[in-house]
C-alpha positions in Angstrom: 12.0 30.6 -1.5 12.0 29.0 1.9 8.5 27.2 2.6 9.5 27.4 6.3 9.6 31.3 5.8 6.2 32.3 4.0 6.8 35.5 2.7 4.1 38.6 3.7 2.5 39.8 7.0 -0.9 38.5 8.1 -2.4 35.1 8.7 -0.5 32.2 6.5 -1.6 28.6 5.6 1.3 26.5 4.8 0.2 23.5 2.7 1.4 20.0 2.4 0.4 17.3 0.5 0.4 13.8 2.8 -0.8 10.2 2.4 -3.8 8.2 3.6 -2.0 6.2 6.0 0.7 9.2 7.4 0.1 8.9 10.7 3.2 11.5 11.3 4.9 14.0 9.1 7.8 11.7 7.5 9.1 12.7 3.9 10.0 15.7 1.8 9.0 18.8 3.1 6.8 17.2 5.5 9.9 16.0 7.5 11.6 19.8 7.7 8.2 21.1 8.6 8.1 18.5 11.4 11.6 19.6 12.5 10.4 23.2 12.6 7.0 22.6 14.1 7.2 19.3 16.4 3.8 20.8 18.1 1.9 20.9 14.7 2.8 17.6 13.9 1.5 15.8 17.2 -1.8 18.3 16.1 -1.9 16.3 13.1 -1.5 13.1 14.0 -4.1 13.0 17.2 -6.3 14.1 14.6 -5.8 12.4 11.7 -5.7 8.7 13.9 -9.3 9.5 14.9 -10.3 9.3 11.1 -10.5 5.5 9.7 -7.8 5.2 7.4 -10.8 4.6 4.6 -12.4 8.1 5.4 -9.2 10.3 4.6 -8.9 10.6 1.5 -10.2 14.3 0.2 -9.7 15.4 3.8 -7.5 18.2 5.1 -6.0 18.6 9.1 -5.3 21.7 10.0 -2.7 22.3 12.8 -1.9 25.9 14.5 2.0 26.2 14.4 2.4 29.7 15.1 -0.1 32.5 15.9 -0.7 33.9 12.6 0.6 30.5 10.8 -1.3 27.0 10.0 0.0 23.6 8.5 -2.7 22.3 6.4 -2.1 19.0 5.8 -4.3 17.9 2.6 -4.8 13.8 2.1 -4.7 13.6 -1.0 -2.2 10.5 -2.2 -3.0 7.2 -1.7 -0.5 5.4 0.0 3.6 5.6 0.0 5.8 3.6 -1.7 7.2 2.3 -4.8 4.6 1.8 -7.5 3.6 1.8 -11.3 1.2 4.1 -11.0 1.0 8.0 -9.5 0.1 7.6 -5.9 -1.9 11.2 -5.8 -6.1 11.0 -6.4 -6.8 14.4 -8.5 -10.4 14.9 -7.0 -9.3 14.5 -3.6 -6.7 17.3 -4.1 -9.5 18.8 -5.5 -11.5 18.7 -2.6 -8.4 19.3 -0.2 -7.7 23.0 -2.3 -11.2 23.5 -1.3 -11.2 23.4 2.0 -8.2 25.6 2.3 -9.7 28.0 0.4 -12.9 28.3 2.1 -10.3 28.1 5.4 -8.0 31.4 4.0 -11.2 33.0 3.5 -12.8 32.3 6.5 -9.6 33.5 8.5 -7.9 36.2 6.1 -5.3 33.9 5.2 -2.8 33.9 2.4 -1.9 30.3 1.4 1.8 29.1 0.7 3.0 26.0 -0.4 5.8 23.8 -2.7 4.6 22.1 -5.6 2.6 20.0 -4.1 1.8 16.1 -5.7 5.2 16.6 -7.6 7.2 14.2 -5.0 6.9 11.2 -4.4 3.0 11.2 -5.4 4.4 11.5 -9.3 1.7 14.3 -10.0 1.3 16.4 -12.7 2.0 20.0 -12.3 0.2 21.5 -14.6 -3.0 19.7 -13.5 -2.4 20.7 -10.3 -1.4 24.0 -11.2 -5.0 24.8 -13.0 -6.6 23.4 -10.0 -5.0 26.1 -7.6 -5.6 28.6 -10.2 -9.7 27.5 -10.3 -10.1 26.9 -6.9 -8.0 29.5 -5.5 -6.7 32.1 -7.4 -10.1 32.8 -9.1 -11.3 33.0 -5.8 -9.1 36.0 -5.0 -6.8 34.2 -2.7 -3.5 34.8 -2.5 -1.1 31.6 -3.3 2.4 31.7 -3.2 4.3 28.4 -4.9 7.8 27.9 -3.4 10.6 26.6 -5.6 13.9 25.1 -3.9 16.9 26.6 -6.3 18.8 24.7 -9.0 21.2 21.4 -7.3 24.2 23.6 -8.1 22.3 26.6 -5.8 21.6 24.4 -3.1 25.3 23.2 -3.2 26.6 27.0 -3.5 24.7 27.6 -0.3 26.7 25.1 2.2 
C-alpha cells in the first residue's frame, strides 16, 4: 500500500524512522512525506534543532500534517552514511515504539508505517518486527506495515 494513503477512518500516526543528525526530512520515504507534507517537516525540524544532537537518540517529534493525521518522526539511527556497521540503535527504536504507543493511545490513534530500520539503517526486520508486536500490538494498537510492490509492479504502474 501507499504510506502517504493510511488506510481506515479515525486519527492516524504515520511513522518514520530518521537519524540523529536529520535536521530535515531527506531520504526514502522521509523525502515523499516531505513532498506531501512541507508543513510537517518545518514542524520537525524547529523542533528537533532545539534538542542537542547528543540528546536525540530514543526520541520521537511528532508533527500535525493533517487533522486526523501525525508524522511521528522516531530517532532512532545513528548517523547517515556509508558504513560497516547497521546505523539503527535497537533500544532507541525501542523507546521510540513506546512513545508512539503511549501517543495512539492517548489520542485514539491507529499507527501506520513502512518497514521501518530496513533502509539505509540496515536493520533487521524480524527484530523490529517482535518489537512492534511487544510494544504495540500487545498493547491493542492497531499497526498497519506498508509494503511498496515487486520492481516489476512499480514499473507496470508508470
Amino acid at each position: 500500500g501507499n504510506i502517504l494513503e493510511p488506510r481506515n477512518s479515525g486519527k492516524k500516526i504515520i511513522c518514520q524512522l530518521v537519524n540523529d543528525k536529520a535536521i530535515k526530512w531527506g531520504g526514502g520515504v522521509a523525502r515523499k512525506i516531505a513532498k506531501r507534507f512541507p508543513d510537517a517537516e518545518k514542524c520537525y525540524s524547529e523542533q528537533v534543532t532545539q534538542i542537542p544532537q547528543s540528546n536525540r537518540l530514543g526520541r520521537v517529534i511528532f508533527s500535525e500534517a493533517e487533522d486526523d493525521l501525525i508524522i511521528a518522526s522516531l530517532i532512532g539511527q545513528e548517523g547517515f552514511g556509508p558504513s560497516l556497521f547497521p546505523r539503527i540503535r535497537y533500544a532507541e527504536l525501542h523507546t521510540c515504539l513506546q512513545q508512539v504507543a503511549d501517543h495512539a493511545s492517548s489520542v485514539g490513534a491507529s499507527i501506520h508505517m513502512p518497514k521501518i530500520g530496513t533502509g539505509s539503517a540496515r536493520g533487521d526486520w524480524s527484530t523490529i518486527e517482535e518489537m512492534l508486536d511487544e510494544v504495540m500490538v500487545r498493547a491493542g494498537l492497531f499497526v498497519t506495515v506498508y509494503d511498496l510492490p515487486p520492481k516489476r509492479a512499480q514499473l507496470e504502474l508508470l
